[in-house]
C-alpha positions as CSV (number, residue, x, y, z in Angstrom):
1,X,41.5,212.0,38.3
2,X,38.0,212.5,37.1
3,X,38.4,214.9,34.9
4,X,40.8,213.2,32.9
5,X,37.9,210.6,30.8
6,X,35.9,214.2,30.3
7,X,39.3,215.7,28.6
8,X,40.0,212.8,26.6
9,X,36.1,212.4,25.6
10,X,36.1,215.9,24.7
11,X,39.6,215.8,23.2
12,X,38.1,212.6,20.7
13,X,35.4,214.9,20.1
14,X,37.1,217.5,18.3
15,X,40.0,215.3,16.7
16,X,42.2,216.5,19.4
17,X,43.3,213.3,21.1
18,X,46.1,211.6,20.1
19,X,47.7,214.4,17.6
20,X,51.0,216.7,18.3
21,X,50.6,220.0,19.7
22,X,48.6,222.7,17.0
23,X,51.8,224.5,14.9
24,X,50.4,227.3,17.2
25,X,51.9,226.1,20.1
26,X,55.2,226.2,18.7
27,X,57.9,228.2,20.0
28,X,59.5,228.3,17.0
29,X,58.7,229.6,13.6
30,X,58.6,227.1,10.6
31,X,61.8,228.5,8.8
32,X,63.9,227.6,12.7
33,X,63.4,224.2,12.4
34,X,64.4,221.2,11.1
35,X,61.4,221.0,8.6
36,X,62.3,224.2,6.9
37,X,65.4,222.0,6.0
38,X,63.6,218.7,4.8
39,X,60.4,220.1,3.4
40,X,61.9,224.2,2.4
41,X,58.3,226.3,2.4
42,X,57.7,230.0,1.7
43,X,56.6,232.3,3.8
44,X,53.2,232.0,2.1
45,X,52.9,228.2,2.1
46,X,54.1,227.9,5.8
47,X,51.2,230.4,6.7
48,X,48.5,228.4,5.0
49,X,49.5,225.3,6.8
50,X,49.4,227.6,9.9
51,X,52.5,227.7,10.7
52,X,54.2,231.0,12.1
53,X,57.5,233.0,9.9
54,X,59.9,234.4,11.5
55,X,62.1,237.5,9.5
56,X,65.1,237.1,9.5
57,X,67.2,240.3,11.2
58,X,69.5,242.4,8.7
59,X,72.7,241.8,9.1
60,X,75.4,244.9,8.8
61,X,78.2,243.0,7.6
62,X,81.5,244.7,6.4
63,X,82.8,243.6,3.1
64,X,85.2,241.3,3.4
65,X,88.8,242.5,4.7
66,X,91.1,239.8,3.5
67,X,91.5,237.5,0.7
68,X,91.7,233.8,1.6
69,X,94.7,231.8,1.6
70,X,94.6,229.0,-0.7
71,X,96.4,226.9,1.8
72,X,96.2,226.3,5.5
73,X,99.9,226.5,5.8
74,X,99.8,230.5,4.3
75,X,97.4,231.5,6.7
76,X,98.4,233.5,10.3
77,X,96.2,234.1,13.4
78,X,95.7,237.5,12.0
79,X,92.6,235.5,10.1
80,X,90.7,235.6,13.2
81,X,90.5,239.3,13.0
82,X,89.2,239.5,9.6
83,X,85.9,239.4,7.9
84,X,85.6,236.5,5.3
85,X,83.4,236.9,2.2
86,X,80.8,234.2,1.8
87,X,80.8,233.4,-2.4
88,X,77.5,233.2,-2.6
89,X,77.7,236.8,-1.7
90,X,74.2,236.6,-0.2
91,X,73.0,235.8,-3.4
92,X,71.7,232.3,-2.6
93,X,68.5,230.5,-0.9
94,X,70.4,229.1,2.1
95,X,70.3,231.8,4.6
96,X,73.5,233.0,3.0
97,X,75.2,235.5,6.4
98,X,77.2,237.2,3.3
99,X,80.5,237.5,5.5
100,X,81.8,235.2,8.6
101,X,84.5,235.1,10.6
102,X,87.1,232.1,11.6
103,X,87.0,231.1,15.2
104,X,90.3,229.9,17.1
105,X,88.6,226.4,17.4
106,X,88.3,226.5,14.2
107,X,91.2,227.8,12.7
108,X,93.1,225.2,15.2
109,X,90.9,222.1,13.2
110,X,91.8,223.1,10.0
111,X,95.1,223.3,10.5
112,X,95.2,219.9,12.6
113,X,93.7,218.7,9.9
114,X,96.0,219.9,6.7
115,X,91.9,221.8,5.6
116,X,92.0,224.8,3.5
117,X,89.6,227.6,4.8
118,X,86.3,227.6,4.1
119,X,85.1,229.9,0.7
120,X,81.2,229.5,1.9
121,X,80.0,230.6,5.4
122,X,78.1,228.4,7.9
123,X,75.0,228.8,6.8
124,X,75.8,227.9,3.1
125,X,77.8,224.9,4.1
126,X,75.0,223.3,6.3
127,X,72.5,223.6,3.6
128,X,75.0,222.1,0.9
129,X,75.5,219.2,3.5
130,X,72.0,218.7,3.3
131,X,71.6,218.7,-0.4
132,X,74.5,215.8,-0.7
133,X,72.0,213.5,1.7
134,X,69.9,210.8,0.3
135,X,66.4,212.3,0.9
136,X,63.7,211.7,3.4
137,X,61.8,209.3,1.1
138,X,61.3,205.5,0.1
139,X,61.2,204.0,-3.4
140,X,60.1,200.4,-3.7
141,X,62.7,198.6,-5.5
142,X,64.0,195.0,-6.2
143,X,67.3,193.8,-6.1
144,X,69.5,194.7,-8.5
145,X,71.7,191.2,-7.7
146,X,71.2,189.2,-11.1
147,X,73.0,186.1,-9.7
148,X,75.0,185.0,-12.3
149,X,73.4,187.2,-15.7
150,X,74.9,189.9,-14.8
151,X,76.9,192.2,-17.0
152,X,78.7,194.9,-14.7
153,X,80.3,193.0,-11.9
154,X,80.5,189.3,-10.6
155,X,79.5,187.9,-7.1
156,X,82.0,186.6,-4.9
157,X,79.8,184.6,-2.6
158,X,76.8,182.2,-2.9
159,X,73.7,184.0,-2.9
160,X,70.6,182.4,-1.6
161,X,69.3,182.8,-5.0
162,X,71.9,180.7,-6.6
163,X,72.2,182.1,-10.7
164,X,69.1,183.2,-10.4
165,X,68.1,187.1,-9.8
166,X,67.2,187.5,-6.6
167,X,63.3,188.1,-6.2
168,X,63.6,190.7,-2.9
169,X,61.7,193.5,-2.8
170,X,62.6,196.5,-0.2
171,X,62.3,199.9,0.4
172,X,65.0,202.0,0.0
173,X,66.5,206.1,0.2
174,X,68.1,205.0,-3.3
175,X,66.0,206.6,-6.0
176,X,65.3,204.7,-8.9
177,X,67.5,207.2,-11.2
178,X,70.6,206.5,-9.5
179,X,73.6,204.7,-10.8
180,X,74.6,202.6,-7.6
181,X,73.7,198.6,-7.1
182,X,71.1,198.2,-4.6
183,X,71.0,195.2,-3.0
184,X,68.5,193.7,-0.7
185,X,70.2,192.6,3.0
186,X,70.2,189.4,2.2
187,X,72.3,189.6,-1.0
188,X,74.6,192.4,0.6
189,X,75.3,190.3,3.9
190,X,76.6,187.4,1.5
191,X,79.0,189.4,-0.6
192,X,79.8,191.9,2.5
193,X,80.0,189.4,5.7
């Protein structure tokens, strides 16, 4: 128990103390993780940040050996013995496989489900998932409920504002550039709740 004030002194010391584990430490490279996805680096920029890369393994994928049904109902189990195109072709930045395959799970989901095949593989589908999210950021904005002014819609409820535009100011994931109504909470619990 000692030793523990002469680690944390030294620790303060050298700006140690109170900071995550050095990218050094990491058992992962930069391009495995979650950050690759939010902040996307190159190999470059992730080394002068000192962060390890990992390179990626060829793959010696077959060209594809079926052409894809374009509805669940046309396709047979014989789709889990086939080798699927990707149509990115391996052409794009997402860690494109090229090819994939349909697992039984799978195969059973879609047809549960009434869902054509997929035309991308895995890899290209998690990425576009990704790019459909509202970003990791905050804009400061005010809300956009203009009481009784306003041109493009009408409020059903009594604001705490009255006909007056509401004075709230927030943070939101809602960049400025976008085309949706942002309201503040107090506005959007009285014409939600």
């Amino acid at each position: 128990m000692a030793l523990i004030p002469k680690i944390k002194e030294q620790m303060t010391k050298d700006g140690e103390y109170g900071e995550y584990f050095p990218a050094t430490l990491s058992p992962w490279a930069y391009n495995e993780t979650r950050g690759f996805e939010i902040v996307p680096l190159t190999k470059e920029q992730a080394a002068q940040h000192g962060f390890s890369w990992r390179e990626e393994n060829p793959r010696e994928y077959r060209e594809a050996t079926i052409e894809v049904p374009d509805h669940i109902r046309d396709v047979t189990d014989d789709i889990l013995k086939e080798i699927i195109g990707c149509a990115h072709k391996a052409e794009c930045h997402e860690k494109c496989s090229g090819a994939f395959r349909i697992t039984p799970a799978e195969l059973a989901f879609y047809r549960e489900m009434n869902l054509a095949l997929p035309r991308l593989c895995p890899n290209c589908r998690h990425y576009t998932r990704i790019k459909s999210k509202s970003p990791i950021k905050l804009w400061s904005r005010v809300c956009a409920c203009a009481g009784e002014d306003s041109k493009n819609y009408r409020n059903v409820a009594t604001h705490f504002h009255g006909a007056e535009s509401c004075p709230n100011a927030f943070q939101t994931s809602y960049a400025p550039d976008r085309k949706e109504i942002i309201y503040c909470e107090s506005c959007y619990q009285a014409e939600v709740a």
